[in-house]
LUMZA-942516 format. One record per residue (C-alpha): residue number from 1; x, y, z. Coordinates in Angstrom, 2 decimals, padded with zeros to 5 digits. Layout:
! residues N
SITE   i    east   north      up
SITE NUM       X       Y       Z
...
This chain:
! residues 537
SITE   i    east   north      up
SITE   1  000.00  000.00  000.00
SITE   2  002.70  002.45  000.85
SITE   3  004.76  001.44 -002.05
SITE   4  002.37  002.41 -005.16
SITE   5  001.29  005.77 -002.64
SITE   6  004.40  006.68 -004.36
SITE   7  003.06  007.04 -007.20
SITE   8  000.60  010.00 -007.63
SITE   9 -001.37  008.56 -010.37
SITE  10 -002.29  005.37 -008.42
SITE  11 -003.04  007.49 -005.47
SITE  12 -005.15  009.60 -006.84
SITE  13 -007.00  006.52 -008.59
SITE  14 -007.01  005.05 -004.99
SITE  15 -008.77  008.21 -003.25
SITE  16 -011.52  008.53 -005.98
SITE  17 -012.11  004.71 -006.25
SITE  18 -011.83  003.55 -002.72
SITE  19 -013.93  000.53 -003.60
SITE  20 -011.15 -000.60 -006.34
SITE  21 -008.50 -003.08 -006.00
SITE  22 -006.93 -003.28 -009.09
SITE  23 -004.82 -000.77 -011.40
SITE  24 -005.02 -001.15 -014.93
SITE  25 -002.02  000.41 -017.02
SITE  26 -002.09  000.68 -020.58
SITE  27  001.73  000.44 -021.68
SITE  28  003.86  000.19 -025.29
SITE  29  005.66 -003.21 -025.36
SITE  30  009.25 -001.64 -024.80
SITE  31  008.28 -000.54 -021.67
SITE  32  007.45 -003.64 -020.15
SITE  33  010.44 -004.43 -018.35
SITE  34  010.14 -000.71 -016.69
SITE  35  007.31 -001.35 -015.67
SITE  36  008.36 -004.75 -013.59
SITE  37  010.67 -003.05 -012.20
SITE  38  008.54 -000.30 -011.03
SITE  39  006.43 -003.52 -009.54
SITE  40  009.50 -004.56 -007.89
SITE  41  010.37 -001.01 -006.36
SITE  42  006.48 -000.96 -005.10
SITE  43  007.14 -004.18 -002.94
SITE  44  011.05 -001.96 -001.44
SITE  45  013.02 -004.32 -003.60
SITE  46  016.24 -003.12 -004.88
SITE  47  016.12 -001.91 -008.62
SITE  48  019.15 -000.99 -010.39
SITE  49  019.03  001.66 -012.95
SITE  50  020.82  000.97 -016.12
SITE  51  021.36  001.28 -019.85
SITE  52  019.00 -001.09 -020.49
SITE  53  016.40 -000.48 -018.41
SITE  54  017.05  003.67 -017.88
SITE  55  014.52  005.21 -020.60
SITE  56  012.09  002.18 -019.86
SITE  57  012.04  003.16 -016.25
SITE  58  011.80  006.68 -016.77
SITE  59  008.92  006.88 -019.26
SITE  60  006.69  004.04 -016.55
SITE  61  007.98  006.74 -013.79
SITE  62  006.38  009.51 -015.40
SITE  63  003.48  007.86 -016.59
SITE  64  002.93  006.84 -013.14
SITE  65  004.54  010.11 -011.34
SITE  66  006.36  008.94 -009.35
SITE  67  009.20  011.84 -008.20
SITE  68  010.64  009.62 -005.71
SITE  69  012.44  007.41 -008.10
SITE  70  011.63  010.02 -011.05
SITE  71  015.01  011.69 -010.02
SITE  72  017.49  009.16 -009.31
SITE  73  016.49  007.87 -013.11
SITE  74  017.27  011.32 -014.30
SITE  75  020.26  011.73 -012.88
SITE  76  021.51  008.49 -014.03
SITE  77  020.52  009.27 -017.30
SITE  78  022.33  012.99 -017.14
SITE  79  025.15  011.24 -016.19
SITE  80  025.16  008.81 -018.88
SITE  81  024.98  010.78 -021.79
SITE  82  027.27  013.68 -020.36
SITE  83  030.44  010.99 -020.08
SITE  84  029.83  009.48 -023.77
SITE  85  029.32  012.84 -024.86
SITE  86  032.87  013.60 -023.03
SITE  87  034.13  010.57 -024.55
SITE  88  033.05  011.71 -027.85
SITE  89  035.34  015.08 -027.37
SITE  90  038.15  013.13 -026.06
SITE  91  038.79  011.05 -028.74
SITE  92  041.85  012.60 -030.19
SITE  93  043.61  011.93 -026.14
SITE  94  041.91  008.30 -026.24
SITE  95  043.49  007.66 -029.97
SITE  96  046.77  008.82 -028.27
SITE  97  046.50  006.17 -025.87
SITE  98  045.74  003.35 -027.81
SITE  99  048.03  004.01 -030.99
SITE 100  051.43  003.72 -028.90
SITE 101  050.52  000.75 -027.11
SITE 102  049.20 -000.80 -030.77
SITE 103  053.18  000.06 -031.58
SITE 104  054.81 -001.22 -028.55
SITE 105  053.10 -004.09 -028.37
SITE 106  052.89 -005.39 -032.21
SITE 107  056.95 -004.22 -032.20
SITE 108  058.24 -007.80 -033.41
SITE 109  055.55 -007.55 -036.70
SITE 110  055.73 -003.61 -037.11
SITE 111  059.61 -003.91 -036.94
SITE 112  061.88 -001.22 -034.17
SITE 113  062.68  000.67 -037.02
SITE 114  059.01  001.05 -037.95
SITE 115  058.20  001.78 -034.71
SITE 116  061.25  004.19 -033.91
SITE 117  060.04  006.55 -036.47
SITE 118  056.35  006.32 -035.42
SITE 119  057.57  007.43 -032.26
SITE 120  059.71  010.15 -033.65
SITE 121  057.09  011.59 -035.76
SITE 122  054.72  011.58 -032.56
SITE 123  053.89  013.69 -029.89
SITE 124  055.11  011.21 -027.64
SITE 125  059.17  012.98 -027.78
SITE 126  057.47  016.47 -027.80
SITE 127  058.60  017.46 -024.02
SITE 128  060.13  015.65 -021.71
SITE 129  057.09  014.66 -019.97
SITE 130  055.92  013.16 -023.04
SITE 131  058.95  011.07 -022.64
SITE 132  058.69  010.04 -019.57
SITE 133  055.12  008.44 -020.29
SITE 134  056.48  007.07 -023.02
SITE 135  058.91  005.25 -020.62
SITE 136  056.15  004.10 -018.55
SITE 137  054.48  002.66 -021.43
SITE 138  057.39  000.76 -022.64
SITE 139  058.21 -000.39 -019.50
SITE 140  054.48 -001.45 -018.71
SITE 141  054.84 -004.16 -021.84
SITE 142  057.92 -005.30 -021.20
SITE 143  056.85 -007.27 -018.44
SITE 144  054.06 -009.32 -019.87
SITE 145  056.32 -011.00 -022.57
SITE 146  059.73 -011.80 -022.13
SITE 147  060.61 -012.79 -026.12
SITE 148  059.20 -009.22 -026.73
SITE 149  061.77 -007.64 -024.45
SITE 150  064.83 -007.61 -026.65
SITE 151  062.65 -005.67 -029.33
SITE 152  062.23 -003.08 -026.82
SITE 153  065.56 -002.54 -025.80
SITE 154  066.49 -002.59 -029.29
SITE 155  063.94  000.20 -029.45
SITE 156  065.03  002.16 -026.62
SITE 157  068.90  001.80 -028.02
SITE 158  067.43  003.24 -030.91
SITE 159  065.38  006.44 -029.11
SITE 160  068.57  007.14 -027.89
SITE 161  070.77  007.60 -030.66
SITE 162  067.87  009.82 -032.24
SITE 163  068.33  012.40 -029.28
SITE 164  071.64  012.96 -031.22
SITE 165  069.24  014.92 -034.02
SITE 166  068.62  018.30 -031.61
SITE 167  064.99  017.94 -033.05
SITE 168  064.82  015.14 -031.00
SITE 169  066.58  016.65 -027.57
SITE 170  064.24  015.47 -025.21
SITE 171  064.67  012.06 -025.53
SITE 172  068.20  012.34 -024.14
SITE 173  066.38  011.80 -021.12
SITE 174  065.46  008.23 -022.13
SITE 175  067.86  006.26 -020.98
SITE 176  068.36  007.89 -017.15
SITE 177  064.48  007.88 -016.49
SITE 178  064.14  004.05 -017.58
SITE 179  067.38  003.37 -014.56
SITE 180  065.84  005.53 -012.60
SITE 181  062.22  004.36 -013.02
SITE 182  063.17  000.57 -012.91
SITE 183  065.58  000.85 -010.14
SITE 184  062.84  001.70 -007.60
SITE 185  063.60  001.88 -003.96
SITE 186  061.50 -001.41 -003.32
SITE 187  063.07 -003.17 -006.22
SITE 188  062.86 -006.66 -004.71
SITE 189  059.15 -006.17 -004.89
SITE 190  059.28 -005.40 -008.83
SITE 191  057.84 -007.41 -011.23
SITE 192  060.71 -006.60 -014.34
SITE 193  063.04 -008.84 -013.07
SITE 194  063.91 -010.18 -016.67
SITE 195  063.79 -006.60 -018.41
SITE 196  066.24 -005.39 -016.03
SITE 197  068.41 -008.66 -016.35
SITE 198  068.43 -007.98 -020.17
SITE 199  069.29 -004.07 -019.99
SITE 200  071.73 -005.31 -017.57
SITE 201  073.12 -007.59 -020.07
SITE 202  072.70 -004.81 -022.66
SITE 203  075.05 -002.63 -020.43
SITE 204  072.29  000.03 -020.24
SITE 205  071.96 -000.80 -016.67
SITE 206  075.24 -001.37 -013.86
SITE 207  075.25 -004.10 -011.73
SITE 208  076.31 -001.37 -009.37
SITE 209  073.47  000.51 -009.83
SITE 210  071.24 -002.18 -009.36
SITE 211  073.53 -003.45 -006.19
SITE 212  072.15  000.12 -004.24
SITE 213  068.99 -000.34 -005.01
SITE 214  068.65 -003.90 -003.01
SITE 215  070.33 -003.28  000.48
SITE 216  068.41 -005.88  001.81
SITE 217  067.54 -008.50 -000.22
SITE 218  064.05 -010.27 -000.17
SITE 219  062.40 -014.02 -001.97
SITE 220  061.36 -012.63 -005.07
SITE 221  061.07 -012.62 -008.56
SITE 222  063.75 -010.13 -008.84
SITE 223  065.76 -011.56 -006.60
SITE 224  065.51 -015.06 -008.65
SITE 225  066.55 -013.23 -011.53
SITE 226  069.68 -012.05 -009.46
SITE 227  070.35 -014.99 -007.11
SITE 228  074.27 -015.52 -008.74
SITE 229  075.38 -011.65 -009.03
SITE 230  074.04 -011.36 -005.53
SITE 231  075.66 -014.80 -004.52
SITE 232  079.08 -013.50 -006.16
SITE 233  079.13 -009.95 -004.63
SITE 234  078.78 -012.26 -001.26
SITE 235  075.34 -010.33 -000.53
SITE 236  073.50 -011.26  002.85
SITE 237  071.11 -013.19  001.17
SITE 238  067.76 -013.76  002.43
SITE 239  066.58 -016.54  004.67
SITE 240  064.06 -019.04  001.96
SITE 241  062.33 -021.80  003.50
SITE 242  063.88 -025.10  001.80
SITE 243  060.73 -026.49  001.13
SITE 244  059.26 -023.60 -001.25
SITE 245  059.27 -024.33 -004.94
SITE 246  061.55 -021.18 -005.19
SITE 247  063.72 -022.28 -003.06
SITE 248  063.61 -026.11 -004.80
SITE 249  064.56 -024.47 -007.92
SITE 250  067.55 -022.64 -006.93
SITE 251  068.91 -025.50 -005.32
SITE 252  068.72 -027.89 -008.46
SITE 253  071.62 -025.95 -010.11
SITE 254  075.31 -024.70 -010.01
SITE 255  076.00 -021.30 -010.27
SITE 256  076.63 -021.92 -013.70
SITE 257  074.12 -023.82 -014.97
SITE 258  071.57 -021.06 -012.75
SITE 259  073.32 -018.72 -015.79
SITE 260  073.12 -020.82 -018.20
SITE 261  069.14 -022.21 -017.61
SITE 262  068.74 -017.83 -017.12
SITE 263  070.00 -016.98 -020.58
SITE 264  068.35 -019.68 -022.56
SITE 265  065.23 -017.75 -022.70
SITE 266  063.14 -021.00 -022.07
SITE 267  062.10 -023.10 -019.49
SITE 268  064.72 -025.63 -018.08
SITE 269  062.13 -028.50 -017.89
SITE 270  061.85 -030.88 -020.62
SITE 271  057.47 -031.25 -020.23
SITE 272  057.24 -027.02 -020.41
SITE 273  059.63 -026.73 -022.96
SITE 274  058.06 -028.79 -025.12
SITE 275  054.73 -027.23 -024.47
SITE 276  056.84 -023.84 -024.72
SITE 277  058.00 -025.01 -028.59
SITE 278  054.17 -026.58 -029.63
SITE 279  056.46 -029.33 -030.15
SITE 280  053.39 -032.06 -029.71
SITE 281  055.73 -035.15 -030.46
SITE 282  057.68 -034.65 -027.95
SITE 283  055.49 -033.61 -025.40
SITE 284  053.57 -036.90 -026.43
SITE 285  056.93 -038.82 -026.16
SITE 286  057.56 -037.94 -022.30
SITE 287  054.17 -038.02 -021.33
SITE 288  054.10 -041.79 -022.67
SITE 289  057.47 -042.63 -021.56
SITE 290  057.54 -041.10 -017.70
SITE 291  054.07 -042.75 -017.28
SITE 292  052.62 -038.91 -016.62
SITE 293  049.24 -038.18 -015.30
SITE 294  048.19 -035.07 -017.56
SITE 295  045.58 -034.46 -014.53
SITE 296  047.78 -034.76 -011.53
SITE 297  051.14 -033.17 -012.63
SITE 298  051.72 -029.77 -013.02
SITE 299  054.35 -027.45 -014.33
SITE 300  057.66 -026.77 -012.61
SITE 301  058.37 -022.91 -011.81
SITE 302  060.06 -021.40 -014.27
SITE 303  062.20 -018.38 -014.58
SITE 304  061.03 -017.45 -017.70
SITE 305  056.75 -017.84 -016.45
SITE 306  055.01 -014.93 -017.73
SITE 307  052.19 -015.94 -015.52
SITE 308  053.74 -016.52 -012.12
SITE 309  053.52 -017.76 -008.59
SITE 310  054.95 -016.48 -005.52
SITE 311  057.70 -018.68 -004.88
SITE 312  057.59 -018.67 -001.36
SITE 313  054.63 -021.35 -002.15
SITE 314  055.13 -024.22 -000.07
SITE 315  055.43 -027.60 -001.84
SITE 316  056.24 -028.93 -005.56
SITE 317  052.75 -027.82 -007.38
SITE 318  052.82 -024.37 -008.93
SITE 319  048.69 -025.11 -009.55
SITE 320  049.83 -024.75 -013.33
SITE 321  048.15 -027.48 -015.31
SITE 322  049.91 -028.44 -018.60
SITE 323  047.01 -027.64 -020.88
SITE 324  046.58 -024.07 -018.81
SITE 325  050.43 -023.77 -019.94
SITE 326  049.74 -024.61 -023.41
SITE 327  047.06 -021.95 -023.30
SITE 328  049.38 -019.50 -021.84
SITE 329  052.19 -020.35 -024.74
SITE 330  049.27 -020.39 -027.84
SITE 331  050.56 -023.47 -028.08
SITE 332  047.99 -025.25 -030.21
SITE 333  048.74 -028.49 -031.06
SITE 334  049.79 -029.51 -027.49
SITE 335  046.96 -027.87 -026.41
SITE 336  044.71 -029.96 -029.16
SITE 337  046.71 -033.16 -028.11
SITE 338  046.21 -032.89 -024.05
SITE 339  042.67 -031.84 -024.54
SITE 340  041.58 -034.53 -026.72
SITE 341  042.88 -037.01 -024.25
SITE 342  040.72 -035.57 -021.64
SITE 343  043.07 -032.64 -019.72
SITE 344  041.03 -031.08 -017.09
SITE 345  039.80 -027.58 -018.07
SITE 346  039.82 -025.64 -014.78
SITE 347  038.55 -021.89 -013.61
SITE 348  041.77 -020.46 -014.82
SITE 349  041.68 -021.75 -018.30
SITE 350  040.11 -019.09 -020.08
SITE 351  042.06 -016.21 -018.60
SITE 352  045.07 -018.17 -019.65
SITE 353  043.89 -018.81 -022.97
SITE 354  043.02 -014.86 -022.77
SITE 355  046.67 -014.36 -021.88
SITE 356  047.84 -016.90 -024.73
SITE 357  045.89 -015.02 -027.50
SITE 358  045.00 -018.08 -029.72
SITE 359  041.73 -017.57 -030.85
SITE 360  041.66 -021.34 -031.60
SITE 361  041.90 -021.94 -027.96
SITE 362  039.84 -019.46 -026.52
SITE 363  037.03 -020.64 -028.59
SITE 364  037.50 -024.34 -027.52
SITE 365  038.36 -023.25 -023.82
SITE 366  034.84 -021.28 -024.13
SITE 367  032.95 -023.79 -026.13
SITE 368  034.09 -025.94 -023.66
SITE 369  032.61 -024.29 -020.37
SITE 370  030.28 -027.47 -019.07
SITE 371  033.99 -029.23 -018.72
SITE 372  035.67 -026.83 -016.06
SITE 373  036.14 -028.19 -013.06
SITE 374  035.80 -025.33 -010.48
SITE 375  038.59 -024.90 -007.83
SITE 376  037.74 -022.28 -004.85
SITE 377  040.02 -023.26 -002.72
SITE 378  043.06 -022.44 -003.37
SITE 379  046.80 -021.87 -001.41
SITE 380  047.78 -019.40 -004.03
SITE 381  047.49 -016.60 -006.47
SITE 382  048.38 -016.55 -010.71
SITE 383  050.05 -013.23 -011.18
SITE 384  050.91 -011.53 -014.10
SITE 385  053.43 -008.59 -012.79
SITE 386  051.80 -007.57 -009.52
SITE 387  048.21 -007.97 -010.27
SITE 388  046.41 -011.11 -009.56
SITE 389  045.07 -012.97 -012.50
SITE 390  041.31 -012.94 -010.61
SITE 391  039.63 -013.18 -014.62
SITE 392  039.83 -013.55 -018.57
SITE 393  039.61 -008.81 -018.62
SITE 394  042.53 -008.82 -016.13
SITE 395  044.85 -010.62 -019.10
SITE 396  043.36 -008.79 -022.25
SITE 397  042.92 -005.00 -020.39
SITE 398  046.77 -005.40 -019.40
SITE 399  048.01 -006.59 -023.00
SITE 400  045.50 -003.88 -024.90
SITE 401  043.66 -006.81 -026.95
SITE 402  040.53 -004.51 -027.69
SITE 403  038.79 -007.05 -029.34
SITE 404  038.91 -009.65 -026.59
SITE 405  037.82 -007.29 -024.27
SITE 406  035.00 -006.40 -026.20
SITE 407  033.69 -009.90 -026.75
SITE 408  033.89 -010.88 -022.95
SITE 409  032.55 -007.90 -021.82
SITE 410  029.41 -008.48 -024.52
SITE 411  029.21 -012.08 -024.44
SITE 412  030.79 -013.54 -021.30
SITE 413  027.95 -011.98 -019.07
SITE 414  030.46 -009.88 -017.86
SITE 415  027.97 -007.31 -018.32
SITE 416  025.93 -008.57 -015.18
SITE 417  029.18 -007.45 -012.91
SITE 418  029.26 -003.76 -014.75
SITE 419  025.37 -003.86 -013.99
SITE 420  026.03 -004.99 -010.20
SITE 421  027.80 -001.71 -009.09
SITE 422  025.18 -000.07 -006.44
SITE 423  025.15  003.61 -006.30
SITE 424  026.20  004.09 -002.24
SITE 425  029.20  002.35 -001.68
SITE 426  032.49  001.23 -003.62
SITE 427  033.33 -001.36 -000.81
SITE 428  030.27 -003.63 -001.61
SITE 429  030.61 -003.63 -005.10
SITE 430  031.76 -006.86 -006.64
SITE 431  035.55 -007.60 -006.25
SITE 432  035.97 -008.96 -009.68
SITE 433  034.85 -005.20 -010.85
SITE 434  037.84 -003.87 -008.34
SITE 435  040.40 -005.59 -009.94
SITE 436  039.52 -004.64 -013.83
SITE 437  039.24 -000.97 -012.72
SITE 438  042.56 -001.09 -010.71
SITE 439  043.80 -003.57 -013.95
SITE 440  042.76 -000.52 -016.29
SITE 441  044.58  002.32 -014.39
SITE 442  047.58  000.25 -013.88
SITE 443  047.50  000.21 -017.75
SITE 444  046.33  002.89 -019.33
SITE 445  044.07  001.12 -021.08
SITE 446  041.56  004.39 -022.46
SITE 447  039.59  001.50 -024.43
SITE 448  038.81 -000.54 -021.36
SITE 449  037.17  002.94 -019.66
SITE 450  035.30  004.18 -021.66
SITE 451  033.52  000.33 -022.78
SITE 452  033.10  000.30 -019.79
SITE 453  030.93  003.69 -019.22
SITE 454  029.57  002.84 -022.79
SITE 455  028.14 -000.20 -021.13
SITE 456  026.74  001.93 -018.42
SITE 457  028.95  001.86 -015.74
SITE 458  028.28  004.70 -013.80
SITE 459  031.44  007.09 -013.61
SITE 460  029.25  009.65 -010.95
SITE 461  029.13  006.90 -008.73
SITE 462  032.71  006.10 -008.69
SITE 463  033.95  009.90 -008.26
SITE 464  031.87  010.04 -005.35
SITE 465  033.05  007.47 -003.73
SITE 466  037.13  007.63 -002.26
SITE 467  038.13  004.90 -004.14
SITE 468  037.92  006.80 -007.29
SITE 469  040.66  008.83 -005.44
SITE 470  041.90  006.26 -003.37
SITE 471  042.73  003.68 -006.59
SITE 472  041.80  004.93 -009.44
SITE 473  043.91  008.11 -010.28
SITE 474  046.74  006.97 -007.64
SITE 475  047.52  003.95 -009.84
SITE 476  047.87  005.93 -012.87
SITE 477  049.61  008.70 -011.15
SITE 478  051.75  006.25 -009.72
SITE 479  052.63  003.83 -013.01
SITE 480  052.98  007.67 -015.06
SITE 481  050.55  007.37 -016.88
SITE 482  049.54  011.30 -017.19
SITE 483  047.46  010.70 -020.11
SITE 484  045.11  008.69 -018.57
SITE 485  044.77  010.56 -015.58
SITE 486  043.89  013.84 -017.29
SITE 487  041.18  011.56 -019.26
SITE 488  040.00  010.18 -015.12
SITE 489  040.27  013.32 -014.33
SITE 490  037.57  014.96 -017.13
SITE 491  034.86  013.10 -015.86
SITE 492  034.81  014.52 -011.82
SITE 493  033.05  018.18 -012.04
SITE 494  035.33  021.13 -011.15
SITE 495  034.05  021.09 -007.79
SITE 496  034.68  017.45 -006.86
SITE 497  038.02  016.50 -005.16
SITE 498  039.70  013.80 -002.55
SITE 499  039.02  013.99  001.04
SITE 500  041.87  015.67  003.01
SITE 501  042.68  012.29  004.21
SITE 502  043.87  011.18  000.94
SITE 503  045.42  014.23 -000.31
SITE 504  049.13  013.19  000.99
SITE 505  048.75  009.88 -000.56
SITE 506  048.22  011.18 -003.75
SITE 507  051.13  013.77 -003.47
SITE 508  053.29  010.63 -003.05
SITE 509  051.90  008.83 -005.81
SITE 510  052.67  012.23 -007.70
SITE 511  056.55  011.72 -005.90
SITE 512  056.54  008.01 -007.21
SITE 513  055.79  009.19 -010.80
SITE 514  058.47  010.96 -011.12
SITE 515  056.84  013.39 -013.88
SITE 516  056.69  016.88 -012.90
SITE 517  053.79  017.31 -015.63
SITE 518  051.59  014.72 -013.42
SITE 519  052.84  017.21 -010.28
SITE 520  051.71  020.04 -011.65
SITE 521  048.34  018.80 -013.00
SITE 522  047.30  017.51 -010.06
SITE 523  048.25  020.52 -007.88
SITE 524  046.21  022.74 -010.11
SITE 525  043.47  020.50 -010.26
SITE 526  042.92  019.68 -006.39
SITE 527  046.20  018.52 -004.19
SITE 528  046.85  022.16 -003.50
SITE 529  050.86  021.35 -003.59
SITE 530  053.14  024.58 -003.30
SITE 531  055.83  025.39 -005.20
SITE 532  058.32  024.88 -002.52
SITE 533  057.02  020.93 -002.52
SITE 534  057.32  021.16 -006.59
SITE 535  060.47  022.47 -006.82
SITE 536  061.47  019.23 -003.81
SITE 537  060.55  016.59 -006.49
């Protein structure tokens, strides 16, 4: 009774026809869902304003007139078209965005000297900010495949001989804000173990330089990728429990065959290099011949994983199936062989075919989805750099594969977790959304965003919220990415800014960026930074 005295049609209805129990409605067919939600709100259930449903909730609402709801819907809407219109004038910053990541990461088919004078003829060397998010975007791909590394560094050698040309001046900073950038003060925590290796083997990077960057040495990636320069310069090194696979690794080699298994560029083990290769016959050979259960063994670590564990995991599983490998490595025909004779398909499997990029296998993997066997409980985490491989967006939002995005997001019902964000609170919202947005600022991926609005994710809702402040913007700020944060940034009104709480943690992910661009945006916009702090960074 209360609920439809909300609206003032019904009302009315009710006072002149006290007698009358029933409504009757006369509606167009497109409305129909509107109006079961409108039902729904009449009995105080929950209804969630969308895309979908927005202008079929709005017309029932004002058929109905009902100004309780009437408002919400049209402020929903508002917001809605104002950030696709706002996408629609950033496009030229959004084309930005996508076109040097297109280069950087199709380098090996473009060619370095293809993408060396893309670059050049860009506004990517136009200041020396420019160059230092240029920087951050090479150094974000470097880490998500290891055969693509050498092309970079090729390409960076190549940068730097063009700051020779004085037309090119400011990318005579290339080279020093790469060190100083990679050789972060927490460097045992970083994830670019195997870029820095390489540089270091390039001679772009000192061992001394790296050496004062580690004073005290911690079991990591980084540290893996180490283990014999820090073993030779007699470092105190850290204190590994023998039983982690980490530690099992190590301890399976000499100091020179830890270099040698390092610089091959390929895992050591004779099952994941074969997967590594597609080379099915022998993969079929040792799998026939060591009596292997394709089920119940699992992939050794490996130096050279892309998609890692923490090796500080106790035991001698890495969780890693040997078709999920194959999937990683777009190895087909090992993948083709192992799944025809009946390898498990797990919850994993389609963020690693993701990952992978086969198409072949992501459409079996997802033709495929009555076969996974679900595993909840788990000991560990996947992880491609720092970020937890919690889905199949986390994969193709890092790596920029638009088109994979796109079809999860429209066909993986990936739509239902955009849908799920409520309007009050960031900390209820579904943690699989969390990690794509954090997965999108931590890569400037522009395409990801504004999908993601396009789909009806509402951006209002975010901005009012701290987290917009508190991970959003930080993470770009803090990975460099200016670009991106100047597109965040467009959507909050002029008069919208972070609590004073969180005001000093963004300064130091402004510190952490090392761009003075990023500084100074920000300090206009709403940190409220003086020059004295400015001139300190």
């Amino acid at each position: 009774s209360l609920g439809v005295n909300s609206s003032k049609i019904i009302r009315q209805f009710r006072e002149e026809n006290p007698e009358e129990n029933r409504f009757i409605l006369t509606y167009e067919e497109d409305d129909k869902n509107g109006l079961e939600l409108i039902k729904n709100f009449f009995n105080f259930e929950k209804v969630e304003i969308t895309i979908n449903n927005m202008n079929s909730l709005q017309r029932v609402a004002e058929i109905l007139q009902i100004e309780l709801i009437l408002s919400d819907i049209e402020n929903y809407i508002d917001s809605y078209e104002n950030a696709t219109q706002l996408i629609d004038d950033k496009k030229a910053l959004i084309s930005t965005i996508d076109q040097i990541f297109e280069w950087l990461f199709n380098i090996e088919k473009l060619t370095v000297s293809t993408v060396t004078k893309n670059i050049i003829n860009s506004v990517w060397i136009q200041s020396e900010s420019d160059v230092k998010e240029l920087t951050s975007c090479i150094v974000h791909v470097s880490h998500l495949n290891f055969a693509r590394q050498p092309f970079l560094i090729d390409l960076i050698v190549e940068l730097n001989e063009q700051a020779k040309d004085e037309k090119n001046v400011h990318l005579k900073i290339l080279i020093p804000f790469i060190k100083k950038w990679l050789l972060i003060d927490n460097l045992c925590n970083s994830p670019f173990g195997s870029f820095v290796y390489k540089l270091y083997r390039r001679g772009i990077i000192e061992l001394d330089e790296i050496l004062e960057k580690v004073p005290n040495l911690s079991f990591s990636n980084f540290f893996m990728w180490f283990y014999p320069e820090f073993y030779e310069q007699k470092m105190k090194l850290p204190e590994i429990n023998k039983q982690s696979i980490g530690s099992k690794f190590i301890s399976k080699y000499t100091l020179d065959e830890y270099k040698k298994v390092r610089d091959s560029n390929e895992p050591d083990d004779s099952i994941a290099n074969a997967i590594f290769h597609d080379d099915v016959d022998k993969l079929q050979q040792l799998i026939s011949s060591r009596k292997i259960d394709i089920n119940n063994d699992q992939i050794a670590i490996n130096l050279h994983d892309e998609i890692r564990v923490d090796p500080y995991l106790i035991g001698n599983s890495t969780g890693k199936t040997f078709i999920n490998y194959a999937s990683e490595c777009g190895s087909i025909k090992c993948f083709k062989y192992l799944f025809l004779n009946h390898a498990n398909l797990d919850d994993f499997s389609l963020s690693f075919a993701v990952f992978g990029g086969n198409s072949e296998i992501i459409r079996t993997v997802d033709q495929n989805q009555q076969l996974i066997i679900n595993f909840h409980e788990r000991n560990y985490n996947f992880l491609i750099g720092n970020l937890v491989l919690s889905n199949p967006l986390v994969p193709a939002i890092l790596m920029h594969r638009h088109d994979l995005f796109d079809w999860i997001i429209e066909d993986k019902n990936f739509l239902s977790v955009i849908e799920m964000i409520p309007t009050d609170s960031f900390s209820n919202r579904n943690a699989e959304l969390s990690s794509i947005l954090n997965c999108m600022s931590s890569s400037s991926n522009a395409h990801a965003l504004t999908s993601l609005i396009d789909k009806g994710m509402n951006i209002d809702s975010l901005i009012c919220d701290n987290q917009y402040f508190h991970n959003l913007i930080p993470l770009s700020v803090t990975n460099g990415f200016f670009r991106f944060t100047q597109l965040l940034l467009s959507f909050k009104s002029t008069e919208t800014g972070p609590p004073l709480n969180l005001k000093q943690s963004l300064f130091y992910s402004c510190v952490c960026s090392g761009n003075l661009s990023i500084v100074k945006y920000l300090s206009k916009e709403f940190i409220d930074i003086s020059d004295k702090e400015v001139s300190k960074i």
